[in-house]
C-alpha positions in Angstrom: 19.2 -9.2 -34.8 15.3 -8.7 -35.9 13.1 -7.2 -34.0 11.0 -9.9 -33.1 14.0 -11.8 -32.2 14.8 -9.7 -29.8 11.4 -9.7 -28.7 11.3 -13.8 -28.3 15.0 -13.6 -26.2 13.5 -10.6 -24.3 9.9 -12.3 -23.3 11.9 -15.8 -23.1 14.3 -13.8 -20.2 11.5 -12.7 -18.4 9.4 -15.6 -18.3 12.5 -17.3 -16.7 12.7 -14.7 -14.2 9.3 -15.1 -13.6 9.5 -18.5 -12.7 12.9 -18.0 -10.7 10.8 -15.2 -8.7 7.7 -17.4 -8.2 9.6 -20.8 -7.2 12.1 -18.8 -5.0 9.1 -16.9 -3.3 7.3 -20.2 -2.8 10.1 -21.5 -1.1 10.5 -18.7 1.0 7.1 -18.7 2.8 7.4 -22.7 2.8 10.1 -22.3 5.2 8.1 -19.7 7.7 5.6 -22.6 7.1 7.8 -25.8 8.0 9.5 -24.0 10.2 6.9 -22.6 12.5 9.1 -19.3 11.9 5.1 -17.5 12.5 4.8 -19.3 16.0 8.2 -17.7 16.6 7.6 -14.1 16.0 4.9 -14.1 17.5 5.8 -15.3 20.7 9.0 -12.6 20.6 6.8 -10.1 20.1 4.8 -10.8 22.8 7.5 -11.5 25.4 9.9 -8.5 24.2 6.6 -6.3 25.5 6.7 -5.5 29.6 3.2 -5.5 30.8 -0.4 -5.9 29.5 -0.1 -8.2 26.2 0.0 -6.3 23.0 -3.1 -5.7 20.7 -3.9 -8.5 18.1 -3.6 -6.2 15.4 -0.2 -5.2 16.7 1.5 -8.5 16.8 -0.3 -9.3 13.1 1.2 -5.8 11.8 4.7 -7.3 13.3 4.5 -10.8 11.7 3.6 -9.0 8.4 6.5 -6.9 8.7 8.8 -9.9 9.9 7.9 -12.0 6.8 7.7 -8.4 3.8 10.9 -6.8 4.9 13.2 -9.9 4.7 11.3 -10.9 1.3 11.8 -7.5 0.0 15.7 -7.9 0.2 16.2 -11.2 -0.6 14.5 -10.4 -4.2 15.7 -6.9 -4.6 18.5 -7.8 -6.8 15.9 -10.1 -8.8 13.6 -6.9 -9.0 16.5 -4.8 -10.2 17.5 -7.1 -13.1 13.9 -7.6 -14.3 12.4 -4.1 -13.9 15.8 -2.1 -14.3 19.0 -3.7 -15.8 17.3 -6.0 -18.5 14.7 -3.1 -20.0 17.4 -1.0 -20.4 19.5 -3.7 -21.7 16.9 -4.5 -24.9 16.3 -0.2 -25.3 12.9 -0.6 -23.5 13.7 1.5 -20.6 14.2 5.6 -19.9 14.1 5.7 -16.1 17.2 6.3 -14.4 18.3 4.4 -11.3 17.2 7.3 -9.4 14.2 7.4 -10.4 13.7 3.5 -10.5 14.2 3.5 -6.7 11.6 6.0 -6.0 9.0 4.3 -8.1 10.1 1.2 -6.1 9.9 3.2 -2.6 6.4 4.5 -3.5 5.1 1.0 -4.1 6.5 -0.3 -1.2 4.7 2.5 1.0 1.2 2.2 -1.1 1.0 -1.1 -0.8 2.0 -0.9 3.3 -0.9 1.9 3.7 -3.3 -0.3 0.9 -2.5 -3.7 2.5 -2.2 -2.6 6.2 -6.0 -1.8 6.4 -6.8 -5.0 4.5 -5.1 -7.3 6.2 -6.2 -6.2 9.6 -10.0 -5.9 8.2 -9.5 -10.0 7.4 -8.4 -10.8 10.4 -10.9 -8.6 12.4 -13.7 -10.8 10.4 -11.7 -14.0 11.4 -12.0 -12.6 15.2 -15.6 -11.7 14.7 -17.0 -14.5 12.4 -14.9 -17.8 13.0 -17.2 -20.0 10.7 -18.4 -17.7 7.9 -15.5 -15.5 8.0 -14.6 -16.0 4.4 -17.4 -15.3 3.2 -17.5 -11.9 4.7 -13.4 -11.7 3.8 -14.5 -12.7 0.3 -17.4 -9.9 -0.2 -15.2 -7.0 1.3 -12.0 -7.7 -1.1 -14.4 -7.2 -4.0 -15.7 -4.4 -2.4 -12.3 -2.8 -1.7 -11.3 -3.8 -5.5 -14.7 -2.1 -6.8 -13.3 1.2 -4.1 -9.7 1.0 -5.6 -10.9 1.2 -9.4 -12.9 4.3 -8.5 -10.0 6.1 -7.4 -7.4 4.8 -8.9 -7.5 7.6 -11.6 -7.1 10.6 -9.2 -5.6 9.4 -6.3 -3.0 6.4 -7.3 -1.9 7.0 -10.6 -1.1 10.6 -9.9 1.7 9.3 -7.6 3.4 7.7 -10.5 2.3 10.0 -13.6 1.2 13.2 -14.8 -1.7 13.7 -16.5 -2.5 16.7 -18.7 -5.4 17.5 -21.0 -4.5 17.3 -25.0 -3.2 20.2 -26.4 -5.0 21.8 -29.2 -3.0 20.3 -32.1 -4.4 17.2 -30.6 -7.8 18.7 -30.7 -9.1 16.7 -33.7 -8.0 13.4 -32.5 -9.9 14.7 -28.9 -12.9 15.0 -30.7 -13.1 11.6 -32.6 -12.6 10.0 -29.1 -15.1 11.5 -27.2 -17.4 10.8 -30.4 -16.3 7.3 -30.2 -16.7 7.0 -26.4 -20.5 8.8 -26.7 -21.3 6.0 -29.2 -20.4 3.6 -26.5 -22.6 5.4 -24.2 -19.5 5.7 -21.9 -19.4 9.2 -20.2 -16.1 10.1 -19.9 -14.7 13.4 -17.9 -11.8 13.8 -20.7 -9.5 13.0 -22.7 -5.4 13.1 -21.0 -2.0 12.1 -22.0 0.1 10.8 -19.3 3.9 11.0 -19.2 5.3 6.9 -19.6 8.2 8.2 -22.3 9.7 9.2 -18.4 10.3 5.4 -17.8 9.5 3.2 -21.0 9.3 3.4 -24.8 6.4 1.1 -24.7 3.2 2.2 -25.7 0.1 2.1 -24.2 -3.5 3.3 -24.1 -6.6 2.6 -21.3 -9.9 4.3 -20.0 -9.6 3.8 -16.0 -12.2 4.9 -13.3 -15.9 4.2 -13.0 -18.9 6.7 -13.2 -17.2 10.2 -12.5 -13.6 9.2 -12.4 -13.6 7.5 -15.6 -11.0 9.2 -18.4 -9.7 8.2 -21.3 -5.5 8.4 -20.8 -2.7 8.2 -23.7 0.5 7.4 -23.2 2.7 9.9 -24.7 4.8 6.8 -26.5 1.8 6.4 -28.1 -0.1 9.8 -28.9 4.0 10.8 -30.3 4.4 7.0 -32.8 0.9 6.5 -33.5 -1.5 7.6 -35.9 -4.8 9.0 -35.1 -6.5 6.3 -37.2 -4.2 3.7 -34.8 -5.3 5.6 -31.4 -9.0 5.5 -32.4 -8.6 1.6 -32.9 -6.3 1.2 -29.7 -8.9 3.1 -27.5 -11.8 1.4 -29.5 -10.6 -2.1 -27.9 -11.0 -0.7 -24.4 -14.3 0.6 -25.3 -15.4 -2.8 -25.9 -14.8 -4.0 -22.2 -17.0 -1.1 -21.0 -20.0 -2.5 -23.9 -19.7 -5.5 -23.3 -19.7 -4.7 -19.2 -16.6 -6.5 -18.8 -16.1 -5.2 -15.6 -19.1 -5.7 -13.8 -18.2 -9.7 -15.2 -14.3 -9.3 -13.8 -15.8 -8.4 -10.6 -18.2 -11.1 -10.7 -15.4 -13.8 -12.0 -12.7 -12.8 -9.5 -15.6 -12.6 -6.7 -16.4 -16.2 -7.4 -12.5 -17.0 -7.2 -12.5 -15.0 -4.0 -15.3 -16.9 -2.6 -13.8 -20.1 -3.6 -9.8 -19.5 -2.3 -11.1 -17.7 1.1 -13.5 -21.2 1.6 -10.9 -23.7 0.5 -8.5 -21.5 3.1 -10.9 -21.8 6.1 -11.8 -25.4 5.3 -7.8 -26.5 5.5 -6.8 -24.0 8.5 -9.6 -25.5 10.5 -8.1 -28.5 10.4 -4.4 -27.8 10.9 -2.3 -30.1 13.2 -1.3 -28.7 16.5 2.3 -28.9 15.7 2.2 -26.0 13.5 1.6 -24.0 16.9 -1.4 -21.5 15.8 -4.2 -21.9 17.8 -6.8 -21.2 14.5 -7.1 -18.8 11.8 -7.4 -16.0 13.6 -3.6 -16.0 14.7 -1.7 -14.2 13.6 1.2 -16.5 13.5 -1.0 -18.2 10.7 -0.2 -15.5 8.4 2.4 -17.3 6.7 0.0 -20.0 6.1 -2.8 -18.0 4.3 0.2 -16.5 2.3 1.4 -19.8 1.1 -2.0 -20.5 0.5 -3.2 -18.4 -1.3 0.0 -18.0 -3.5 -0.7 -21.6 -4.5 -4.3 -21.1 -5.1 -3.5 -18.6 -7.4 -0.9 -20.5 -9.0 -3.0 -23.3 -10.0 -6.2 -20.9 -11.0 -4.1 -18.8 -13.2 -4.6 -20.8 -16.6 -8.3 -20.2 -15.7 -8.1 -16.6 -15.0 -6.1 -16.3 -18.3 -8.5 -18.2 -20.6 -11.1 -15.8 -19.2 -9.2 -12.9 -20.2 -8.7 -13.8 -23.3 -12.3 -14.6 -23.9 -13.3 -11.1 -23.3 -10.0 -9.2 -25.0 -11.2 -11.2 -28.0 -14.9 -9.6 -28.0 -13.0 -6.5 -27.2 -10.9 -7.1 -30.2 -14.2 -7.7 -32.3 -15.9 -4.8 -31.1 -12.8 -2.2 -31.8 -13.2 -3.4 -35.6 -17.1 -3.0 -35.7 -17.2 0.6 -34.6 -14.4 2.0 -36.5 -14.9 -0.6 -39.3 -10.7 0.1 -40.2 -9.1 -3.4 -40.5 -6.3 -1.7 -41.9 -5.8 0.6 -39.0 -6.2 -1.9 -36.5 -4.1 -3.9 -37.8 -0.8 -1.4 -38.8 -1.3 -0.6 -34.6 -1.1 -4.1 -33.6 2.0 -4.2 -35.7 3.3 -1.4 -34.4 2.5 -2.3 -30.3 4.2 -5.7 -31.0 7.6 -3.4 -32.6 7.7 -0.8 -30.2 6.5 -2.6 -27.0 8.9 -5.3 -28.2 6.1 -7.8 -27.6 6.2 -11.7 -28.9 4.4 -11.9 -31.9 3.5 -16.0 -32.0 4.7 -17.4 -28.8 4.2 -20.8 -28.2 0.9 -22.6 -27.1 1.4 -23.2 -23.7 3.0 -20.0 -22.9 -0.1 -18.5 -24.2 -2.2 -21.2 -22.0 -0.5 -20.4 -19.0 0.6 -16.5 -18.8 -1.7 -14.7 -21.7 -4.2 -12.8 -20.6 -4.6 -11.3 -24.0 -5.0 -13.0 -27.4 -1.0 -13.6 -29.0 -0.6 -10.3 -31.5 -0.3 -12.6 -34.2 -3.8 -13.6 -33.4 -5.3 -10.4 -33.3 -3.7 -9.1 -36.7 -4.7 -12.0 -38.5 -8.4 -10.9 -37.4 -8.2 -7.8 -39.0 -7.0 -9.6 -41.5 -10.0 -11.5 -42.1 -12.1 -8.2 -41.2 -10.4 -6.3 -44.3 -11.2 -9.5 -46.8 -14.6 -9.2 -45.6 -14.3 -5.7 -47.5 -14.8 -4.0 -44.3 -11.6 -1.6 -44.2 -11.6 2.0 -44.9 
């Protein structure tokens, strides 16, 4: 079998675990929804508790907790099979079970100590602000998003990867990326490698953090298959979100959408029916709801989000071939991302439509394409 034959069975499995995972997940928080399974909890919680009533922000912690944990369970063996059995079942995977569980565990906890503060932050606004709440909910996710790109470099990734400066036989290949970075007026604080050949043979390349946390990071996969010509194009590309101030736009584009789902959330939980048994938003036994919610929200905006994407990975795409002006290069690395990444070359239109958030390979290396008939390859 070719490689992109395996590629097409490989992203054709996952898409279909995708949509198990999403349908299956829907259907999970419809029932605490139809079933008033919130309402429930709640009132458990608050009973089971001998004398003064428990704090709100107890009893919301406790309905979180009552609708994650089961969640968590029920798709573990989904999770396994997607992140662990079919990887290694197509060659795409180096992580042992062992440490597949700990990278599961770590989420799990990061995402309780992330999510915690940010769920009882919403519903402190709710509390505090029962009309313009969402507004307030809306401006302090972007916020938090703005806070978690910041430190994301030095204080999340760590927990999964090790980062190291270059070593000196990499020195040259230092030096043309900081060059290339200066001409994008980005200041970065370095150049590092990072250790995915631990977990994946995919390859990958990205400049994180913003003002003094900002790096550019290799992944070893890459710096060890790739040639320097290849890298500069690769890390060209994510130059071109930071001159074309594709983050400020992000922020500004998923504010909006925050904006938007928070409003269209207050708008339908103001007028919920009393049989659902929550007295308003601010009830914790309503937390189901949002969930449900928002997951559908985000369902049905997600074409949109895409096409965004897209829009700007294609500028980004433009930009990497202008400022190395190496079709060739650019080219040979898409090539080689869609081989060793095992990526789709040409999937089908509404794939693309509905779960691309980058231009389809086959796409981007007909542009350089183009970009070398132009007579504009080295």
């Amino acid at each position: 079998m070719g490689r992109q034959e395996r590629a097409r069975d490989y992203a054709r499995i996952r898409r279909k675990l995708w949509a198990v995972r999403t349908a299956l997940s829907t259907l999970y928080i419809g029932l605490w929804v139809v079933l008033n399974w919130g309402a429930r909890v709640t009132t458990y919680v608050q009973s089971a508790t001998p004398g003064d009533d428990l704090a709100w922000w107890i009893v919301l912690l406790a309905v979180a907790f009552a609708v994650g944990f089961p969640w968590l369970l029920i798709s573990l063996p989904l999770s396994f099979y997607a992140g662990f059995t079919l990887p290694h079942r197509y060659d795409m995977s180096t992580q042992t079970f062992k440490d597949w569980t700990i990278d599961r565990i770590k989420a799990g906890l990061l995402s309780a100590i992330l999510g915690s503060p940010l769920l009882i932050g919403t519903y402190a606004l709710i509390r505090a602000f029962p009309e313009t709440w969402w507004a307030w909910a809306a401006l302090g996710l972007s916020l938090f998003t703005v806070i978690l790109a910041i430190l994301a470099p030095v204080l999340i990734m760590p927990i999964f990867y090790k980062f190291r400066p270059l070593k000196e036989e990499h020195q040259e290949l230092e030096q043309r990326l900081l060059m290339l970075a200066d001409n994008a007026r980005a200041k970065v604080q370095g150049v590092f490698t990072f250790n995915m050949s631990r977990r994946t043979k995919a390859a990958n390349a990205a400049l994180t953090g913003m003002g003094k946390t900002r790096r550019i990071l290799l992944g070893d996969t890459l710096l060890d298959k790739f040639s320097s010509d290849e890298i500069e194009t690769v890390l060209a590309h994510e130059l071109g979100h930071l001159v074309h101030n594709d983050i400020p736009l992000q922020l500004f584009f998923q504010s909006g959408f925050n904006f938007l789902s928070f409003y269209i959330v207050q708008v339908i939980l103001a007028r919920v029916p009393s049989y659902l048994e929550i007295s308003g938003a601010s009830d914790p036994a309503g937390l189901p709801y949002l969930g449900l919610l928002f997951g559908l929200l985000g369902l049905i905006t997600m074409p949109l989000s895409n096409a965004f994407s897209r829009w700007r990975e294609n500028l980004a795409d433009d930009y990497a071939l202008d400022a190395t002006q190496n079709g060739a290069a650019f080219k040979s690395a898409m090539t080689r991302l869609a081989n060793q990444n095992l990526a789709e070359v040409d999937p089908q239109a509404w794939v693309v439509f509905l779960l691309y958030s980058h231009p389809p390979l086959r796409a981007r290396i007909r542009k350089a394409e183009r970009f070398m008939k132009l007579g504009h390859s080295v």
